[in-house]
N, CA, C and O atoms as a GROMACS GRO file, in nm:
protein
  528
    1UNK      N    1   6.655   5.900   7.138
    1UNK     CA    2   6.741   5.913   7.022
    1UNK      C    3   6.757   6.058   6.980
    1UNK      O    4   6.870   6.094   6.947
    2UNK      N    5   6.662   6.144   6.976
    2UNK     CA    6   6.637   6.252   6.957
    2UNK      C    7   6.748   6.349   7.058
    2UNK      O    8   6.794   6.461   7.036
    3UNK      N    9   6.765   6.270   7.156
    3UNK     CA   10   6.895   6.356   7.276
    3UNK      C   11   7.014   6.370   7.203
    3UNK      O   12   7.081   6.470   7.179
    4UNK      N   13   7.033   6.214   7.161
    4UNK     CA   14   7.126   6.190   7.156
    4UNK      C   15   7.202   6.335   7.019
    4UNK      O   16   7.317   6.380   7.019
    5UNK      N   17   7.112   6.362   6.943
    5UNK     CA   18   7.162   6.478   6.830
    5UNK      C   19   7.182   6.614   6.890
    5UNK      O   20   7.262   6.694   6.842
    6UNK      N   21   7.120   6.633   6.978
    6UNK     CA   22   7.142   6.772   7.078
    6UNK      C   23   7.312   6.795   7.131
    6UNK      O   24   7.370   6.903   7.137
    7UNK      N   25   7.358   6.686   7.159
    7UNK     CA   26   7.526   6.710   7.190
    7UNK      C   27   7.586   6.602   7.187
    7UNK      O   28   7.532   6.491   7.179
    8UNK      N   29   7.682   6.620   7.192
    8UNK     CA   30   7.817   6.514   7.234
    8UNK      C   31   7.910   6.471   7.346
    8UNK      O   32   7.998   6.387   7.363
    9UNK      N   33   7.841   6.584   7.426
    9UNK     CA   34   7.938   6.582   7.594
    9UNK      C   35   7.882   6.434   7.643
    9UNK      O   36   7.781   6.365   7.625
   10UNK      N   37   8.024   6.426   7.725
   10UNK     CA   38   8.024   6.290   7.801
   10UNK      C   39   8.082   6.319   7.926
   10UNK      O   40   8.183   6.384   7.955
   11UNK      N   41   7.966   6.236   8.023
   11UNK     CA   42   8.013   6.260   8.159
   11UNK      C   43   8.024   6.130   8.236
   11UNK      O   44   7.935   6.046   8.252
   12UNK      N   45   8.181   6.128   8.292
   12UNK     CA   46   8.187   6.041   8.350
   12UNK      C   47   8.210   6.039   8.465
   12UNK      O   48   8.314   6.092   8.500
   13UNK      N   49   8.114   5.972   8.577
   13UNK     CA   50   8.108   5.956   8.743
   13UNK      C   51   8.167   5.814   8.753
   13UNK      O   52   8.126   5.707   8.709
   14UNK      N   53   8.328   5.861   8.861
   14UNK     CA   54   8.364   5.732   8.869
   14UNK      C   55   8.370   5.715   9.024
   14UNK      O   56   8.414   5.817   9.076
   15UNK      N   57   8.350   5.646   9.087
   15UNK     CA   58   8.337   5.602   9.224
   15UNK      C   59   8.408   5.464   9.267
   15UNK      O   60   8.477   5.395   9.192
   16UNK      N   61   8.377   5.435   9.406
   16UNK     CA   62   8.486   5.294   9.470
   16UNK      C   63   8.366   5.162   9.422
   16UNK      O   64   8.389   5.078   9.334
   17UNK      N   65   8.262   5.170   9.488
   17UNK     CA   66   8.211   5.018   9.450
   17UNK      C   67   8.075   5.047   9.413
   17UNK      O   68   8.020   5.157   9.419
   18UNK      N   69   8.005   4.894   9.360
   18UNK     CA   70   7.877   4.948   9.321
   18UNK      C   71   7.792   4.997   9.394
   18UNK      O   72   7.797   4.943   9.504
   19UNK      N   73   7.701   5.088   9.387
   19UNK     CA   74   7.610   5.129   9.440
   19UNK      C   75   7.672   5.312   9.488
   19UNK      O   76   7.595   5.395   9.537
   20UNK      N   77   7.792   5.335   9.463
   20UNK     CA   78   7.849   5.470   9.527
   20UNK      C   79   7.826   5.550   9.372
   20UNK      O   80   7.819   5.673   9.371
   21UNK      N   81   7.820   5.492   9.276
   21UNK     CA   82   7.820   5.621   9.173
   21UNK      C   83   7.701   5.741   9.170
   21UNK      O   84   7.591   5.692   9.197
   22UNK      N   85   7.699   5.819   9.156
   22UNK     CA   86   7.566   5.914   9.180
   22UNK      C   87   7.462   5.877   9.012
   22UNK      O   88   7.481   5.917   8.897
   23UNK      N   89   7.373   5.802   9.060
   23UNK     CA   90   7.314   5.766   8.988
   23UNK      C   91   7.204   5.866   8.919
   23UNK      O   92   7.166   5.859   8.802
   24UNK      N   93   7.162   5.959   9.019
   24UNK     CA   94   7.062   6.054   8.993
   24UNK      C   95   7.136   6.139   8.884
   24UNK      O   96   7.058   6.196   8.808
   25UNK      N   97   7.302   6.165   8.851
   25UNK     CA   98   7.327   6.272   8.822
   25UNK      C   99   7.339   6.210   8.674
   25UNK      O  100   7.310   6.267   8.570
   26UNK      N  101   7.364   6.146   8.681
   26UNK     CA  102   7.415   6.021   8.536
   26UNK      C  103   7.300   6.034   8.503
   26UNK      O  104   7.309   6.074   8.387
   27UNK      N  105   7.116   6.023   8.547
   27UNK     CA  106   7.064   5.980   8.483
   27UNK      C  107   6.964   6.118   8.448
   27UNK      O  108   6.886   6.115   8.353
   28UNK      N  109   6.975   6.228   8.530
   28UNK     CA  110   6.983   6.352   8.469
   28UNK      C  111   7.054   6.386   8.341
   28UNK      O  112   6.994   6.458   8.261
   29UNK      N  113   7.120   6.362   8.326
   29UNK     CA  114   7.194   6.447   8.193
   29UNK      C  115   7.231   6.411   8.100
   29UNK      O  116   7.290   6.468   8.009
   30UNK      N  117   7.177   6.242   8.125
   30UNK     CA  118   7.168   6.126   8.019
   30UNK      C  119   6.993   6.179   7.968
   30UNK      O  120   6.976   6.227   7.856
   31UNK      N  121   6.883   6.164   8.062
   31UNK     CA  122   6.762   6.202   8.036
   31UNK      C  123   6.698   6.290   8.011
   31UNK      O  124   6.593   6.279   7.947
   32UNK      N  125   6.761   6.444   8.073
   32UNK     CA  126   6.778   6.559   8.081
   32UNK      C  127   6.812   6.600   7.906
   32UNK      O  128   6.742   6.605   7.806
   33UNK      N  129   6.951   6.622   7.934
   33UNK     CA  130   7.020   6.685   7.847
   33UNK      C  131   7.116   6.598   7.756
   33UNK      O  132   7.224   6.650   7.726
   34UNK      N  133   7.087   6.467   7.706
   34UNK     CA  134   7.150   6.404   7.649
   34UNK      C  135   7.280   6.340   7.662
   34UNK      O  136   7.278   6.240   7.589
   35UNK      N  137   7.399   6.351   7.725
   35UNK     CA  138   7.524   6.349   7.740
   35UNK      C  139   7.529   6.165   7.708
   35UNK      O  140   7.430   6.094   7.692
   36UNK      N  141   7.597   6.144   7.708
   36UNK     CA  142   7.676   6.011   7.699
   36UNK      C  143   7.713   6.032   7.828
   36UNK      O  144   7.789   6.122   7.865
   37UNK      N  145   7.658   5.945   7.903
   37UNK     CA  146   7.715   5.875   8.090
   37UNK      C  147   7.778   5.790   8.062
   37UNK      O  148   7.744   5.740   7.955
   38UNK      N  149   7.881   5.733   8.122
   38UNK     CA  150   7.961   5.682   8.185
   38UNK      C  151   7.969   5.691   8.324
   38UNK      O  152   7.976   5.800   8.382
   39UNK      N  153   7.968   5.568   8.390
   39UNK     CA  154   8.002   5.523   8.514
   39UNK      C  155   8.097   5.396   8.529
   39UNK      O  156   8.072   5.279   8.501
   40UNK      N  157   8.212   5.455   8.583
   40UNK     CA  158   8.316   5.367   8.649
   40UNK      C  159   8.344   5.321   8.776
   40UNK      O  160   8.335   5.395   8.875
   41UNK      N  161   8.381   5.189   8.781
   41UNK     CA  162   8.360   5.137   8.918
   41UNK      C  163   8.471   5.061   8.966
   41UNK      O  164   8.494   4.948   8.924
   42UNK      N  165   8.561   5.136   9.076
   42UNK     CA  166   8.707   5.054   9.112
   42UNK      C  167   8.631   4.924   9.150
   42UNK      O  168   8.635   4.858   9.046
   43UNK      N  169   8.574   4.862   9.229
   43UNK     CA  170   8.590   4.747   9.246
   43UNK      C  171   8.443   4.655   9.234
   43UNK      O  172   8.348   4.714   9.182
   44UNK      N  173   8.429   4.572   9.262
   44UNK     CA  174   8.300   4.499   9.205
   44UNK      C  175   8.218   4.486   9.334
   44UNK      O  176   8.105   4.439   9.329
   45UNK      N  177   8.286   4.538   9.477
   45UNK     CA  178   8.217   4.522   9.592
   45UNK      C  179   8.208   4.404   9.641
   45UNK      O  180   8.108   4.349   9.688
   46UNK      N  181   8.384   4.338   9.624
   46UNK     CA  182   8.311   4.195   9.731
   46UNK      C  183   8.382   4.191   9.825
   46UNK      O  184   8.438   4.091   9.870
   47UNK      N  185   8.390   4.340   9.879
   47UNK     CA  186   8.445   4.332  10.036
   47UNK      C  187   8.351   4.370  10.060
   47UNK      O  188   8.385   4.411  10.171
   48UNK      N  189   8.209   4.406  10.051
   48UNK     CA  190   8.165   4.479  10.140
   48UNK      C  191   8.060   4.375  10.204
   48UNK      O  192   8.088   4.255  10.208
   49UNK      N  193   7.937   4.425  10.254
   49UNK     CA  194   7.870   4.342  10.339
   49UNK      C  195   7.737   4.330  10.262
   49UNK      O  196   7.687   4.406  10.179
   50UNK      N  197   7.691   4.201  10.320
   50UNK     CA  198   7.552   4.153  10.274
   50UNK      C  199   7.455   4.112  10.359
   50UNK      O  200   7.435   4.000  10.406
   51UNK      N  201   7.369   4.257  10.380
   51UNK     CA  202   7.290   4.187  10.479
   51UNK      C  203   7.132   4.169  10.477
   51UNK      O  204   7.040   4.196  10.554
   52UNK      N  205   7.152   4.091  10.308
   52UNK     CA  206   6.987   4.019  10.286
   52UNK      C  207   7.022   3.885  10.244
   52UNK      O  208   6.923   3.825  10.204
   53UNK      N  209   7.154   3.803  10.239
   53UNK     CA  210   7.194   3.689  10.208
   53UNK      C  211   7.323   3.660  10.267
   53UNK      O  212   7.403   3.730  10.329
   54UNK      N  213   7.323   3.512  10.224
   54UNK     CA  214   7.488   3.480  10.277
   54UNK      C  215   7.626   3.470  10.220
   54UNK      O  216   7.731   3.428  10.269
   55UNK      N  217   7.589   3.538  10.065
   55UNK     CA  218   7.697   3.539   9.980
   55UNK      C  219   7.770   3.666  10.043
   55UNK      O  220   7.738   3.769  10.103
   56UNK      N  221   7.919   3.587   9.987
   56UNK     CA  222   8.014   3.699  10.045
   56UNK      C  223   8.183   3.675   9.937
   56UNK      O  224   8.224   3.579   9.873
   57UNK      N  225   8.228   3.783   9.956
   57UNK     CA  226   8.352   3.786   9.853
   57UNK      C  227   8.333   3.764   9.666
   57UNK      O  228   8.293   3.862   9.603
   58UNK      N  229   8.358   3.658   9.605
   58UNK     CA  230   8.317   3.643   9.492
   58UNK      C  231   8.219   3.610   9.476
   58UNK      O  232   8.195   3.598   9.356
   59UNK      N  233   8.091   3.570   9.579
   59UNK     CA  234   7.954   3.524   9.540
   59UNK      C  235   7.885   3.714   9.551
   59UNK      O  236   7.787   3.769   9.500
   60UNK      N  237   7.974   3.754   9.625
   60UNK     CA  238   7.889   3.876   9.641
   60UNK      C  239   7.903   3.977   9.525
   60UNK      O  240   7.810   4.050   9.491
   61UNK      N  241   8.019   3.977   9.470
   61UNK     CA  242   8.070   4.069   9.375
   61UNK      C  243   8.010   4.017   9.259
   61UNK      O  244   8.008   4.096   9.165
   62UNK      N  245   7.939   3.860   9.232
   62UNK     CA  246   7.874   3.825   9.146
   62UNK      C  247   7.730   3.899   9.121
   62UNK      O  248   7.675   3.927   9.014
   63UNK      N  249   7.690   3.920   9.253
   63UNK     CA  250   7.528   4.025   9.263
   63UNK      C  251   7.552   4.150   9.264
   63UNK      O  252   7.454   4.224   9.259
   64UNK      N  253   7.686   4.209   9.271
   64UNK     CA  254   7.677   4.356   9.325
   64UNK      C  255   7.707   4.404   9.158
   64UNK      O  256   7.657   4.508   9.116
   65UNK      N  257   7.794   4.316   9.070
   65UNK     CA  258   7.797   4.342   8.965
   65UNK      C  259   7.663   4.330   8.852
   65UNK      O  260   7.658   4.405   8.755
   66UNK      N  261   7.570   4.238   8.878
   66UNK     CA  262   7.469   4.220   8.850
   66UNK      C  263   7.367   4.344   8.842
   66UNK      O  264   7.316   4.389   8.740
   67UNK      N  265   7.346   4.396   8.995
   67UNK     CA  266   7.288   4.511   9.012
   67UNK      C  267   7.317   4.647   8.944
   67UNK      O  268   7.242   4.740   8.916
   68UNK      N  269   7.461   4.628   8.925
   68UNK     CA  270   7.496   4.778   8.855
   68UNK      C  271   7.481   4.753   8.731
   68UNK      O  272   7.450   4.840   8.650
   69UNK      N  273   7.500   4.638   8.702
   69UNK     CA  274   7.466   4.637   8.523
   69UNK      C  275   7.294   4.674   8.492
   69UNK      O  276   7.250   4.708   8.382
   70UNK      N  277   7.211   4.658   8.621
   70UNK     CA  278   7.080   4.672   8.587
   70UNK      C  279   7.076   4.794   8.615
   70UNK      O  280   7.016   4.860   8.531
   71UNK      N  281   7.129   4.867   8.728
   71UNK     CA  282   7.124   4.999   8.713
   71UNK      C  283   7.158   5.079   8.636
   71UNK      O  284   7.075   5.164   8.602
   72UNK      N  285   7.260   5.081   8.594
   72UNK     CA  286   7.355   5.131   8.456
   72UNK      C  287   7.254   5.135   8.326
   72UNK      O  288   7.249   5.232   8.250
   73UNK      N  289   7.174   5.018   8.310
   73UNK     CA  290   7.058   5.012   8.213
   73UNK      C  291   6.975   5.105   8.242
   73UNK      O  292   6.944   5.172   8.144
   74UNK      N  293   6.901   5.150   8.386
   74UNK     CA  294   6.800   5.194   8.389
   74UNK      C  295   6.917   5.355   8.358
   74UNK      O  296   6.905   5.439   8.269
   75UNK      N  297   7.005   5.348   8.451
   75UNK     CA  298   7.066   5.503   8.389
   75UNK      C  299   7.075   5.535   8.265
   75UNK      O  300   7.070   5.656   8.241
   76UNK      N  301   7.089   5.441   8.152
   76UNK     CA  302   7.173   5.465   8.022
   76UNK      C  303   7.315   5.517   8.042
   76UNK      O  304   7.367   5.614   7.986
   77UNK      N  305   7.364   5.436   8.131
   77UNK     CA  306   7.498   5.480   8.139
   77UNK      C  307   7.598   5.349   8.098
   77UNK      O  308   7.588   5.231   8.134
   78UNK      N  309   7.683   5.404   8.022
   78UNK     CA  310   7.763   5.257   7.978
   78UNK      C  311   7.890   5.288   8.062
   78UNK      O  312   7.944   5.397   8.075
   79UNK      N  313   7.935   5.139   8.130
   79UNK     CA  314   7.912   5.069   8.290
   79UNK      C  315   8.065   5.015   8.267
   79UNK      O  316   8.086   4.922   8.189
   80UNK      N  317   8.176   5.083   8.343
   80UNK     CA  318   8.320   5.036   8.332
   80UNK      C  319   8.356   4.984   8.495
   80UNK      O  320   8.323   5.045   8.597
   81UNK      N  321   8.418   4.882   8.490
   81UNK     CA  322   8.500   4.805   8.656
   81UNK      C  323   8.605   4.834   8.602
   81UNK      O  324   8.628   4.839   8.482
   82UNK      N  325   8.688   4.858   8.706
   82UNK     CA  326   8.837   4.856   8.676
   82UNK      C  327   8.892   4.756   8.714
   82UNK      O  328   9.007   4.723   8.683
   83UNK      N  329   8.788   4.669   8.816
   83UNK     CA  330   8.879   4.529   8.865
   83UNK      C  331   8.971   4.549   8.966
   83UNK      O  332   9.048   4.454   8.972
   84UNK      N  333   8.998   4.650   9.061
   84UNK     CA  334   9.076   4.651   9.121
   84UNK      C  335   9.056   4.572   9.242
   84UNK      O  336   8.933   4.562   9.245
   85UNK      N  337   9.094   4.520   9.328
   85UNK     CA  338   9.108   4.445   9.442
   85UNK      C  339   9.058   4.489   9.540
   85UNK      O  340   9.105   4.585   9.601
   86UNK      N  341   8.908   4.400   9.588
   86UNK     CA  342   8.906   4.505   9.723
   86UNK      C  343   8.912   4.440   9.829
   86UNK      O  344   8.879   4.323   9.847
   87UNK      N  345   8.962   4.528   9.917
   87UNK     CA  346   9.024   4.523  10.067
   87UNK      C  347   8.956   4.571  10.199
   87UNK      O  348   9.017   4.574  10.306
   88UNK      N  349   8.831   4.606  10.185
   88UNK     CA  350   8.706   4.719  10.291
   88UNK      C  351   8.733   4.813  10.266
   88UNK      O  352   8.795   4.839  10.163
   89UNK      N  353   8.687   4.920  10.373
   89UNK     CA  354   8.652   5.032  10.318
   89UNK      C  355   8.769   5.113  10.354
   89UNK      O  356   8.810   5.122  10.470
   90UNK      N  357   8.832   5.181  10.237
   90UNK     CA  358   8.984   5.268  10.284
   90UNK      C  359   8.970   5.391  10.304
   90UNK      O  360   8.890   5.456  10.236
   91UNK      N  361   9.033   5.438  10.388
   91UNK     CA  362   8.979   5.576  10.441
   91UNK      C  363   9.104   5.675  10.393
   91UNK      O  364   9.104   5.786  10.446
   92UNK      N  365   9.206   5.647  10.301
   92UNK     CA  366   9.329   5.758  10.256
   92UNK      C  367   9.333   5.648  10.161
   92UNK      O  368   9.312   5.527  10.154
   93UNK      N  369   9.382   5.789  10.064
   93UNK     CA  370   9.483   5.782   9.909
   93UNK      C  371   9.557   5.714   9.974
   93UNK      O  372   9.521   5.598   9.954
   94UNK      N  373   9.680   5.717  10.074
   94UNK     CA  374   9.745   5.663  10.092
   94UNK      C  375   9.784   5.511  10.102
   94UNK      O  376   9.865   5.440  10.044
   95UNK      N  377   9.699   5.495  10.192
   95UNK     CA  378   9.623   5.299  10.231
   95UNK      C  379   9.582   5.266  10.135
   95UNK      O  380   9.586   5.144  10.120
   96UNK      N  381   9.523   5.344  10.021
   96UNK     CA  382   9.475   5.263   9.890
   96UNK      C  383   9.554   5.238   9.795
   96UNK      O  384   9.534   5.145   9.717
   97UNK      N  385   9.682   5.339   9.787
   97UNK     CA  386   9.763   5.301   9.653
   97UNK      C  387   9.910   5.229   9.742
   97UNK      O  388  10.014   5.203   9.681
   98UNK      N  389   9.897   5.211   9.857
   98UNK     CA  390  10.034   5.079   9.876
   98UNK      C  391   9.959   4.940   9.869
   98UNK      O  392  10.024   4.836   9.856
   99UNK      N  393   9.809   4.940   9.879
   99UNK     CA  394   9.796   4.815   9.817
   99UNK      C  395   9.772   4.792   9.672
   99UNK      O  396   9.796   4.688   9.610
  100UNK      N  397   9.733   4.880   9.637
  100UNK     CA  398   9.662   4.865   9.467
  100UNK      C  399   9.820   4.920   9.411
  100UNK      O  400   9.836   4.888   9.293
  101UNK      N  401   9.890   4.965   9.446
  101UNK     CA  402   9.982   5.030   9.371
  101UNK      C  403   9.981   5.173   9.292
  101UNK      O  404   9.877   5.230   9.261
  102UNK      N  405  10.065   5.205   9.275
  102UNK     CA  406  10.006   5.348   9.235
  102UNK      C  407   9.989   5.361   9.068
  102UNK      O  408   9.886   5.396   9.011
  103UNK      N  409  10.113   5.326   9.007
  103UNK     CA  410  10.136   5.261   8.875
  103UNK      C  411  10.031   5.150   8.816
  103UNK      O  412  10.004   5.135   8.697
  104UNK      N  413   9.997   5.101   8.887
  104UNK     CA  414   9.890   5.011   8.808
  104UNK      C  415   9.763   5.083   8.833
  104UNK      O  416   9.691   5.120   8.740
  105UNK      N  417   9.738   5.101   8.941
  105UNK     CA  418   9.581   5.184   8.935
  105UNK      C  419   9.564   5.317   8.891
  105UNK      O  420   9.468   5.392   8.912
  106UNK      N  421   9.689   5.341   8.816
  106UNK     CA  422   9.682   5.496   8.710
  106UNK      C  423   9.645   5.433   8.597
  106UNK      O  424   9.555   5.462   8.518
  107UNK      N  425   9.742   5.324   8.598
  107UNK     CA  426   9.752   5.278   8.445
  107UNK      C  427   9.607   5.249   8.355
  107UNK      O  428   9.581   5.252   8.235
  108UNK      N  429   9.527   5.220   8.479
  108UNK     CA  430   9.376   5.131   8.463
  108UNK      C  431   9.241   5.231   8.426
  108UNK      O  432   9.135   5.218   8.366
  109UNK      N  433   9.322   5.352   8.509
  109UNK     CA  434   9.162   5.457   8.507
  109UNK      C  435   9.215   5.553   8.389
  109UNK      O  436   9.138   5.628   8.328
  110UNK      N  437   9.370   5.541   8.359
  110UNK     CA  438   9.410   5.639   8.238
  110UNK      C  439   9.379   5.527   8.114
  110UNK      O  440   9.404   5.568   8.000
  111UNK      N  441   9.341   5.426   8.123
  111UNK     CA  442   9.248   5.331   7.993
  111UNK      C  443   9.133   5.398   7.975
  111UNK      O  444   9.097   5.473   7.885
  112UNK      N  445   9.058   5.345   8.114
  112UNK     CA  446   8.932   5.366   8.054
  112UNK      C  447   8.936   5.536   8.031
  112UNK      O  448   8.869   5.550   7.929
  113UNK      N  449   8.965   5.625   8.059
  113UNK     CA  450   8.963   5.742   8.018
  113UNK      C  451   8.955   5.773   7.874
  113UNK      O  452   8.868   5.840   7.820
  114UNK      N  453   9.090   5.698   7.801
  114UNK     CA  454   9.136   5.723   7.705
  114UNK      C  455   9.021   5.649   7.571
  114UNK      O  456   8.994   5.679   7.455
  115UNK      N  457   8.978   5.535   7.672
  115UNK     CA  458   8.854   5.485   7.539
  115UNK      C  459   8.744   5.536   7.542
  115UNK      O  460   8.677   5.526   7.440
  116UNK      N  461   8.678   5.619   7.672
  116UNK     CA  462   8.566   5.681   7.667
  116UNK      C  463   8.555   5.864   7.636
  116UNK      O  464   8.458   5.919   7.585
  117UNK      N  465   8.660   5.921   7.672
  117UNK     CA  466   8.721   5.997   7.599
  117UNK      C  467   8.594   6.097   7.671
  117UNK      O  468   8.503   6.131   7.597
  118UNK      N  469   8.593   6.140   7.817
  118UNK     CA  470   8.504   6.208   7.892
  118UNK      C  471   8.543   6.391   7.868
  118UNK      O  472   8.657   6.437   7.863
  119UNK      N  473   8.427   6.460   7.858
  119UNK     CA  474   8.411   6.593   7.853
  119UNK      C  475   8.457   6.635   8.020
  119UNK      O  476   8.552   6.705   8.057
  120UNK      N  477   8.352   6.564   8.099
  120UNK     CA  478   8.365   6.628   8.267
  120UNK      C  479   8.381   6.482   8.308
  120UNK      O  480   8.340   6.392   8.236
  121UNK      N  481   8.451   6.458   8.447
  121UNK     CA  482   8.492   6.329   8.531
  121UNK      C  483   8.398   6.434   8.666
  121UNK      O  484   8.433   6.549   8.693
  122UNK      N  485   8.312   6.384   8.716
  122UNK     CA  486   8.264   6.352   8.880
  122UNK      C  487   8.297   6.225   8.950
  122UNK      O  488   8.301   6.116   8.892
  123UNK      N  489   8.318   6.241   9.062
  123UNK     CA  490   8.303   6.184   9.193
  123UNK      C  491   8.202   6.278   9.310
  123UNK      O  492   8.192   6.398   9.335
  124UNK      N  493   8.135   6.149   9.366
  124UNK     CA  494   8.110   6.184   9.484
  124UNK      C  495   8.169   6.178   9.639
  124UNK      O  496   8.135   6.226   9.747
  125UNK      N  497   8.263   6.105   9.596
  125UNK     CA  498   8.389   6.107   9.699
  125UNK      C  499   8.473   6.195   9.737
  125UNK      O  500   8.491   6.277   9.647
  126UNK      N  501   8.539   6.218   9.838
  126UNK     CA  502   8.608   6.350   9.870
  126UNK      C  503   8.734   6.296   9.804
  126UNK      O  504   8.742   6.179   9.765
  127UNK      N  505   8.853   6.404   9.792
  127UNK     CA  506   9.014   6.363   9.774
  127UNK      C  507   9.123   6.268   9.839
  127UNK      O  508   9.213   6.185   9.819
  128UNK      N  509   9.021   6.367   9.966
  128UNK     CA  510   9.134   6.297  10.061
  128UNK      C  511   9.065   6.186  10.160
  128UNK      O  512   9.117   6.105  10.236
  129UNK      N  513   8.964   6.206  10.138
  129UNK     CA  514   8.886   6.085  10.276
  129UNK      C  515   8.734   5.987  10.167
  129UNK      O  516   8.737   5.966  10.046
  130UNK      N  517   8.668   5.964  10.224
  130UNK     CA  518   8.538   5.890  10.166
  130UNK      C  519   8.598   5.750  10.052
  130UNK      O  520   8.573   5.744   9.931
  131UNK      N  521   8.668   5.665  10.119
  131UNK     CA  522   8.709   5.514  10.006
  131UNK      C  523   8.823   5.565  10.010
  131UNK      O  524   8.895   5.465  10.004
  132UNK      N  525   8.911   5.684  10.019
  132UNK     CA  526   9.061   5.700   9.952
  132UNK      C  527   9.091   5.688   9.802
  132UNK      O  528   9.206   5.702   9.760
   0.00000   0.00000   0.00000
């Protein structure tokens, strides 16, 4: 609580699915130096793979969302999905916004922007390659 009076900066790391946000950095400067974290998450991860069970698609995005909400706790980071649709792993901007659209998946990350109202935005993703 005592952080929390030291400042007001807010940092938000937004990444493709759970488990890609840089958790160490969120929980540095949440623990560190106080900031208000935020972590955003395009999709809930139920394209990706599971290989300690047999859930897959919406059973999986049921645990992967699970996990980040527990992580997000241990970060103190308050924990945004954008819900976007996932499709595996996209390797261009390009391939990602003719399916997601470009207009709607602005529309979605210029929300949560606008309600969390971030000092600095990170990614650990590149521009042009790493998810697209």
């Amino acid at each position: 609580s005592l952080l929390d009076l030291g400042t007001d900066l807010r940092l938000m790391c937004v990444a493709a699915h759970p488990d890609d946000e840089d958790g160490a950095t969120l929980s540095m400067y949440r623990k560190r130096y106080g900031y208000h974290t935020i972590a955003v998450l395009a999709t809930r991860g139920e394209g990706g793979q599971n290989e300690i069970g047999p859930e897959l698609y919406d059973d999986l995005a049921v645990i992967r969302t699970d996990e980040m909400m527990g992580a997000a706790a241990v970060e103190d980071a308050e924990l945004h999905f954008l819900n976007y649709p996932e499709f595996g792993y996209s390797k261009t901007l390009e391939e990602t916004l003719e399916i997601w659209g470009h207009a709607w998946a602005l529309e979605r990350m210029v929300r949560v922007i606008r309600l969390t109202r971030p000092d600095v935005i990170i990614s650990n993703h590149g521009t042009r390659v790493d998810h697209g």
